[in-house]
C-alpha positions in Angstrom: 78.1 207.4 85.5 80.3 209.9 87.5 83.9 208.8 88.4 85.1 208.9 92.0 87.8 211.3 91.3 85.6 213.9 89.1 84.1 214.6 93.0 87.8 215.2 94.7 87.9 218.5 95.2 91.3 220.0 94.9 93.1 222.2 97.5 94.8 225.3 96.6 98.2 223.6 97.6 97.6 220.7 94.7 96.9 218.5 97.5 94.4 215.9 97.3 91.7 216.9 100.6 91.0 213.8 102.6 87.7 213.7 104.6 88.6 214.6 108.6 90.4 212.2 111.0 87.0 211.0 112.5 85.0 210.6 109.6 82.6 207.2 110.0 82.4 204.7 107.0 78.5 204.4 107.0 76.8 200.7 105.4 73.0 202.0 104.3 70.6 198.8 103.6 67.2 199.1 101.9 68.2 201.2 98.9 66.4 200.3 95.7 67.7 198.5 93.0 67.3 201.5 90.2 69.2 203.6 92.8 73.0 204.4 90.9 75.7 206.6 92.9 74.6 210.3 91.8 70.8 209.7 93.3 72.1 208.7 96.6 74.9 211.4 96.1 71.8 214.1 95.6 70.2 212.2 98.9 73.6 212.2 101.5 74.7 215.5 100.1 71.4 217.0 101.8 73.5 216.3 105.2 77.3 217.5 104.6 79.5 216.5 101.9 80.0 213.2 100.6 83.7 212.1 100.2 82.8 208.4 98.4 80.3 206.3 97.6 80.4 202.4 97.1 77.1 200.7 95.7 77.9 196.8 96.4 77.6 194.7 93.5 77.3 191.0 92.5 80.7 190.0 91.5 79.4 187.5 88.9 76.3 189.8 87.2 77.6 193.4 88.3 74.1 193.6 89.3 73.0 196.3 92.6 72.9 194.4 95.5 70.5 196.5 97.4 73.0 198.5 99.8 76.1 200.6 100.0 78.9 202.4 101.9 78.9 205.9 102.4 81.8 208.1 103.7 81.3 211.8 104.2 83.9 214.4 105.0 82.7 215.1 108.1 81.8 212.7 111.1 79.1 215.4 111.7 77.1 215.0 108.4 77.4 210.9 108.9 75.8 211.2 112.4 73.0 213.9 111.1 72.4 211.5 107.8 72.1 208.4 110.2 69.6 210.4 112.7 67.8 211.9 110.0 67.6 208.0 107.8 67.8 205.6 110.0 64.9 203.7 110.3 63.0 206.7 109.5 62.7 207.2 106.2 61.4 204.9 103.8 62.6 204.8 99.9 59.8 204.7 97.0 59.5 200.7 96.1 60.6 199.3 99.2 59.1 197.6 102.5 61.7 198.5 105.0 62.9 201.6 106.0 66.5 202.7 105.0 68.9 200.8 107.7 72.0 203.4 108.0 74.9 202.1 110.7 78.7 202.5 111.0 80.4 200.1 109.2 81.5 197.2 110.6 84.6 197.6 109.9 84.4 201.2 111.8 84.6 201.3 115.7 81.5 202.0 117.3 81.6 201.8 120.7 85.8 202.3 121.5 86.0 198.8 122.3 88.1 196.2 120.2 85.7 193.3 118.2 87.4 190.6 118.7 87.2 188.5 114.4 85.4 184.8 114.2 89.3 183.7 114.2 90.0 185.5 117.7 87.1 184.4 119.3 87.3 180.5 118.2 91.1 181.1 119.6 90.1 182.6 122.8 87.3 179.9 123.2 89.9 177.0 122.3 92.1 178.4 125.0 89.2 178.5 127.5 88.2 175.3 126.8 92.0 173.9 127.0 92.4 175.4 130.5 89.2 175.0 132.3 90.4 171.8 133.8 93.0 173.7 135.0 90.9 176.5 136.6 87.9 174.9 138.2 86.5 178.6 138.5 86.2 178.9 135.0 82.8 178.9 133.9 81.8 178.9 130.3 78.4 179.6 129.5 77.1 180.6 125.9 75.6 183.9 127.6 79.1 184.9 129.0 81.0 184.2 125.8 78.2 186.1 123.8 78.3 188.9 126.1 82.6 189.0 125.5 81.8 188.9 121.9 78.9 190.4 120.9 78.7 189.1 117.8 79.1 185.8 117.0 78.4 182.5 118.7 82.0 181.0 119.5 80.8 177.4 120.1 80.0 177.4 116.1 83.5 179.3 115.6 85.4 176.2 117.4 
């Protein structure tokens, strides 16, 4: 198995290069099991070049978990892998095509996620004051259109 660093290239300067500014952290689901880091490196490497990748692992057994993070140079190559992937191909072994998204941790639409800790806050606060403010109207579809992502009535 291939070290991370033995893929660093070097710059002239001596200066380690870092992928661009913009670059996108992408999760990929569905990969096989017998799938290590240089086969999907061969894979991503069709679409730009690939600065890391991350296959996650059980933390008990070591054993592939079925999914990992990729993060290319280029913000470019992670949108053309995604188009090219995502839900469309299929790998050898497998029932569901390859699921390939930003990160959660990345940004994808601009706007701020609020965490499960902000939201049960938010929804504490909502709660607290809507005796207060008679106009306040809390509905499970106006909270979940807020968040997005959870539902804060099992954050609380």
């Amino acid at each position: 198995m291939h070290r991370r660093s033995s893929y660093v290239s070097i710059m002239n300067n001596n200066s380690v290069e870092q992928p661009d500014p913009d670059n996108i952290k992408m999760f990929v689901g569905q990969v096989p099991h017998d799938m290590d880091e240089n086969d999907l490196r061969k894979l991503f490497e069709e679409f730009g070049r690939v600065h890391q990748i991350n296959i996650l692992r059980d933390k008990i057994t070591g054993s592939h978990r079925g999914c990992c993070f990729v993060t290319f140079y280029t913000r470019k190559a992670a949108l053309d892998a995604q188009n090219a992937l995502h839900n469309v191909k299929t790998f050898s072994g497998m029932r569901h095509p390859i699921q390939m998204k930003p990160a959660d941790s990345e940004n994808r639409s601009g706007e701020y996620k609020f965490n499960e800790f902000e939201c049960a806050l938010f929804c504490s606060f909502l709660f607290e004051y809507k005796s207060v403010y008679k106009r306040i109207v809390l509905t499970s579809t106006i909270v979940s259109l807020i968040f997005d992502q959870l539902d804060p009535f099992t954050a609380i």
